[in-house]
N, C-alpha and C positions, 0 to 999 in steps of 0.2 A: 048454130053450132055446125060446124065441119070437121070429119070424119075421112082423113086420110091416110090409105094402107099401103105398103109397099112391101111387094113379097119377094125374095131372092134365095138364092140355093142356102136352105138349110134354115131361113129365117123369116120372117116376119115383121115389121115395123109399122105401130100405128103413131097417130099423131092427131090426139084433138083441140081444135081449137074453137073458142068462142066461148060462152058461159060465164065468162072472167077469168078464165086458165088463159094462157100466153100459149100452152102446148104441154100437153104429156104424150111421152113416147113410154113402149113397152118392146119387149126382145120376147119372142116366142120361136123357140123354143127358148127358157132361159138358160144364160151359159152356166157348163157346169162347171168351169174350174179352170184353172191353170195345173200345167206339167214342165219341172223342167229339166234339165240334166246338168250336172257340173262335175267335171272330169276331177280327180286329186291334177293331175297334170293334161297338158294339150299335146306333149310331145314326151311317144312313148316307145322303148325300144323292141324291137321287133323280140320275138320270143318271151315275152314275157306279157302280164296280167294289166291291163289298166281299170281302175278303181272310180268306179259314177257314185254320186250323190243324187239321186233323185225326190225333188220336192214338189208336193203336191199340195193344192191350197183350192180352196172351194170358191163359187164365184164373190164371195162376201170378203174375199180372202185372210178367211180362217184354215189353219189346216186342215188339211182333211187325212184322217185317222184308217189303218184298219185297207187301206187300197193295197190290194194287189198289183206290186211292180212285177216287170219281166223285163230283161234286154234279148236280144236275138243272137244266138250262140252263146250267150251266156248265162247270168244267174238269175236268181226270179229273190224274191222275197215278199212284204208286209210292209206299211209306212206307219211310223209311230206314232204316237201321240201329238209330235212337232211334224209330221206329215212329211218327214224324213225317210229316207230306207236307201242304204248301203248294196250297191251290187258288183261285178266285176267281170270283165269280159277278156278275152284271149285277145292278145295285138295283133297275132298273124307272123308269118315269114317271110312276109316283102316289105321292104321300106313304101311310104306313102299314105295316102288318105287313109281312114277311116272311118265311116259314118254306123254310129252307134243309136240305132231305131228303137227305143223304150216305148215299152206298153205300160198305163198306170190305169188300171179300170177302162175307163171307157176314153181316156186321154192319149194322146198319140205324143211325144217328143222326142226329139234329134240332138247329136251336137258329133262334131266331127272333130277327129285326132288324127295326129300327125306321129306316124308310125317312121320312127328313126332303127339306121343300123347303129348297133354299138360301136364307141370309138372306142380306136385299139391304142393304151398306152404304148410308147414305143422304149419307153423304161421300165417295162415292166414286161413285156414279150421281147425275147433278146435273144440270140443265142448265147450257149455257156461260155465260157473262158478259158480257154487252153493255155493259157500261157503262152510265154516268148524265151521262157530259156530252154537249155539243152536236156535232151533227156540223162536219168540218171545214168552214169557209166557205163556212158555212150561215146564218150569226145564228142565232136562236132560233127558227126556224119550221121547222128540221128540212127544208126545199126549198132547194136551192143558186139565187142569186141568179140568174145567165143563164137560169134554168129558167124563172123569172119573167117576164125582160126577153122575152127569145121569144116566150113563151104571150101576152104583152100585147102584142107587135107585130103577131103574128098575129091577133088580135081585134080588134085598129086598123085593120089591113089589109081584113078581111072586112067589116067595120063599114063603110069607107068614110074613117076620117077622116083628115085631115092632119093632125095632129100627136099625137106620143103623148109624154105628161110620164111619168117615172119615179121615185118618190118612192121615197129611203133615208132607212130610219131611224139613227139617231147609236147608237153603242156607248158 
């Protein structure tokens, strides 16, 4: 019989062989599980909420129930019976990366989003409409007629003369 170990960060590996076994191996520490993250979207606009899916599954991969989730700046919760749990985290106000660090128990997982700025419809941000014809009873000079007759009575007046003519133009 021989009795081979090999140890590395965090593990352990043995391997026997001889007896009529071909080999068994064993993981020490055994893994606990799987964590993972899945955005509702990967590209998400700046100011606003992106929404994770975090699933948890043991190493047998059954769900695993009852795990305390958390993201970092954002929401925390419990994973359910399907090892599900709903969380949502803030996008930020720069366009660009993302990387959204979940804590599930003693699980560590990532997933990165692509933080867009909002496009601007350009049918739908406009400015108003003034129009193209004349104003009302105005003629064509865009200055309502009294406005005229005033301003030249008053210039008649300082002026000194007696008499002021008013010429209209024909339509």
């Amino acid at each position: 019989m021989r009795l081979r170990v090999m140890v590395g960060a965090g593990f352990a590996l043995a391997t026997v062989a001889g007896m009529g076994w071909s080999s068994v191996a064993a993981q020490y520490p055994a893994p606990l599980g799987v964590c993972t993250v899945t955005p509702s979207s990967t590209n998400v606009q700046t100011n606003s909420t992106a929404t994770l899916t975090v699933t948890t599954l043991l190493a047998d991969g059954k769900p695993a129930a009852a795990v305390p989730v958390s993201v970092a700046g954002g929401t925390s919760g419990v994973t359910g019976a399907d090892g599900k749990a709903t969380l949502s985290v803030p996008a930020g106000t720069s366009p660009g990366a993302l990387v959204v660090n979940v804590t599930a128990g003693v699980l560590q997982c990532a997933s990165t989003l692509s933080v867009v700025a909002p496009r601007v419809n350009p049918d739908v941000i406009k400015p108003p409409d003034t129009g193209t014809g004349v104003l009302a009873d105005t003629g064509d000079s865009g200055v309502h007629e009294g406005l005229l007759v005033a301003a030249a009575a008053a210039a008649a007046a300082v002026a000194g003369a007696g008499t002021l003519a008013v010429a209209r133009r024909r339509r």
